[in-house]
C-alpha positions in Angstrom: -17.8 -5.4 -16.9 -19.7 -5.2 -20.6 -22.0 -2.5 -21.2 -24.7 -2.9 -23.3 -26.9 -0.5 -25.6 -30.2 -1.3 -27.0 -29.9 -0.3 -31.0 -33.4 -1.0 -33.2 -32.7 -2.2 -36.9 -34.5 0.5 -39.1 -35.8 -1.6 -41.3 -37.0 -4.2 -39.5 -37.4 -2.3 -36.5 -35.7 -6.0 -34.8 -33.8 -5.1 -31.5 -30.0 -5.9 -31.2 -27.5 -6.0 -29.0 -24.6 -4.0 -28.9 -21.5 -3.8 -26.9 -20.0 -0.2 -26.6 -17.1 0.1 -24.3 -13.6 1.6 -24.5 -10.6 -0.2 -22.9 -9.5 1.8 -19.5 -5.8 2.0 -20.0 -5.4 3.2 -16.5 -6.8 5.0 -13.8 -4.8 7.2 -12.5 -4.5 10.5 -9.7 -2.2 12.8 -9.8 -2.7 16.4 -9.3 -0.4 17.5 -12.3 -2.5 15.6 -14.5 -0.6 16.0 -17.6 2.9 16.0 -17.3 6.5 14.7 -18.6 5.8 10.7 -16.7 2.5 10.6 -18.2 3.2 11.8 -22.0 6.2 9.9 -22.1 5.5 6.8 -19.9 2.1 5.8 -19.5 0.5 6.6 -22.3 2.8 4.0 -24.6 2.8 1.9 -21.5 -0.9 1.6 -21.5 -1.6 2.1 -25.4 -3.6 4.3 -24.8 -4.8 6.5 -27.3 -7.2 9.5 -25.8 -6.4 10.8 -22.4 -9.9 11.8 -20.3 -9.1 14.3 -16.9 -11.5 14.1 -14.8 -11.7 17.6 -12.5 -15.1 19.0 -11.3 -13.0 22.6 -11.7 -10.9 22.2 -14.9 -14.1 21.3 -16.8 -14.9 25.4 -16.3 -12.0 26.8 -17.0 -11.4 27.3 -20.8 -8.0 28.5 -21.1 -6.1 25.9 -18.9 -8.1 22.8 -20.6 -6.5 24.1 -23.7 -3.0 24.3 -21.9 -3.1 20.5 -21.2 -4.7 19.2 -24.3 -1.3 21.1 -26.0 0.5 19.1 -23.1 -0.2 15.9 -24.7 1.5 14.5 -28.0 0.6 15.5 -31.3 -2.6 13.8 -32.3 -4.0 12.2 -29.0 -7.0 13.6 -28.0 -7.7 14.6 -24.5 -11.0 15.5 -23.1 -12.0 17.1 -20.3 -15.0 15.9 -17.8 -16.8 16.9 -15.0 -17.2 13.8 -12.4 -20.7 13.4 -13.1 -20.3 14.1 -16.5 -17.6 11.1 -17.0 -20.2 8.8 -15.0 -22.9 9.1 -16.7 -21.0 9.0 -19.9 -19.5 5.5 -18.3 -23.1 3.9 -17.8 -24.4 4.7 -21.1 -21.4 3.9 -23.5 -18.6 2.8 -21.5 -17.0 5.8 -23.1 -17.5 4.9 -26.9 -14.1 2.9 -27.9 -10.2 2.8 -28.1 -8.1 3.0 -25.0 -8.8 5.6 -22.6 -5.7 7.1 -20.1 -8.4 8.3 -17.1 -6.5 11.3 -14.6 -7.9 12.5 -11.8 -6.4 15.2 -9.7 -7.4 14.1 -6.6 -9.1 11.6 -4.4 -12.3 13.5 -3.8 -13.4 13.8 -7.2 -12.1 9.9 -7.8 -14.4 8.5 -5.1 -17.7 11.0 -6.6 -17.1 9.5 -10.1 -17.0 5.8 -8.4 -20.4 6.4 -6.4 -22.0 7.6 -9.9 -21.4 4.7 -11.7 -17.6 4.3 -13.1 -16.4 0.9 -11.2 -12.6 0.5 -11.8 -11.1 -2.2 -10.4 -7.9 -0.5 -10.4 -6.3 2.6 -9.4 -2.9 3.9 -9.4 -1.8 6.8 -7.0 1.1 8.4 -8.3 1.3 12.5 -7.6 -0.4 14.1 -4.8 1.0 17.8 -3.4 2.1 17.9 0.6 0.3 20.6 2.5 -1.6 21.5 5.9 -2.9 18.3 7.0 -1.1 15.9 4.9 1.5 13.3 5.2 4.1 12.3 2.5 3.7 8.5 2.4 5.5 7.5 -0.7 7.8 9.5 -3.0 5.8 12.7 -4.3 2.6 11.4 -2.8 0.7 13.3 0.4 -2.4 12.0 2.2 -4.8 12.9 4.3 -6.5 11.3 7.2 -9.7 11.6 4.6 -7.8 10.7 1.6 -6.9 7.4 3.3 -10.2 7.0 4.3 -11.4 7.2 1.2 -8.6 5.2 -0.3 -9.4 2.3 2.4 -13.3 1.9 1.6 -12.9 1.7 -2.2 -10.1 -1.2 -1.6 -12.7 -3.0 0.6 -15.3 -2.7 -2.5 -12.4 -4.7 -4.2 -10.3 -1.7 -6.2 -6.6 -2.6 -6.5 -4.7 0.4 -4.5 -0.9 1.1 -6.0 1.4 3.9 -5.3 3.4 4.1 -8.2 4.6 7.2 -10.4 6.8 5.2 -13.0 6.4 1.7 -14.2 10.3 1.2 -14.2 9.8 1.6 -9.8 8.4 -0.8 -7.5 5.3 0.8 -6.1 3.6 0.3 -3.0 -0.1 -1.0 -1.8 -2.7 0.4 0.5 -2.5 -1.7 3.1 1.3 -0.7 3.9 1.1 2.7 3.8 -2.0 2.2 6.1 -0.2 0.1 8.6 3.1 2.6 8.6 1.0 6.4 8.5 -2.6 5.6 9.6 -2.7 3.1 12.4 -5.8 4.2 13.6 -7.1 3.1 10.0 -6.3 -0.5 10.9 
């Protein structure tokens, strides 16, 4: 997907074309957002060189958007967006440039930041919490009956689905945890 932006010449006021558009490292949820697997793991994995967390919640809480940003390595930037923020962001500049590590901390706000405009065709599942209502499905990763919902309709708009916390492990796709925890899905 390119994204363009319109950029007049200001001299001669002639209109060019310009592509603007950072490479999306991975796409990722995982409710601990920035932890050992993803400093030490992914981020080399993926060269990525900013981390973006997208959370509707952290994006108003001062204190522990500081505590992650200190979570990542010396020197990488991370930056912290609200869903529709991060959208419209997307749709104007594809997020400027380098390689972006993209965290979400849970489904919900991954689907919201999908509708408003951020089309990854990839997505990788890797740390959701158990609790009331949930199933464990795969390692350290819980679902709901909604979550896999969710999960289901952004596959059928053609996003890759992968349960995977560490590259090194053979993770799992949507359709089999579907067919094993969510029959009625099928």
């Amino acid at each position: 997907m390119k994204l363009w932006s319109f950029v007049y010449g200001e001299q001669s006021q002639e209109k060019e074309w310009v592509t603007r558009m950072a490479r999306i490292g991975l796409v990722r949820v995982d409710d601990r957002l920035i932890h050992g697997q993803v400093v030490t793991t992914w981020i080399n994995q993926t060269q990525s060189n900013r981390i973006v967390i997208v959370d509707d919640e952290l994006v108003k809480n001062e204190f522990l958007t500081s505590v992650f940003a200190m979570a990542a390595p010396k020197g990488l930037p991370v930056e912290v967006k609200s869903a529709d923020q991060f959208a419209k962001e997307w749709v104007k500049n594809g997020l400027g440039s380098g390689t972006a590590l993209v965290l979400f901390r849970n489904i919900p706000t991954l689907k919201l930041a999908y509708e408003k405009g951020f089309n990854f065709d990839h997505v990788q599942i890797a740390g959701i919490a158990s609790g009331s209502g949930r199933k464990l499905v795969f390692k350290a990763i819980a679902l709901s009956q909604q979550d896999a919902s969710t999960l289901k309709k952004l596959n059928e708009k053609g996003v890759d689905i992968v349960f995977q916390s560490m590259p090194e492990e053979r993770g799992a796709n949507l359709q089999s945890i579907i067919n094993k925890f969510f029959k009625d899905l099928t």
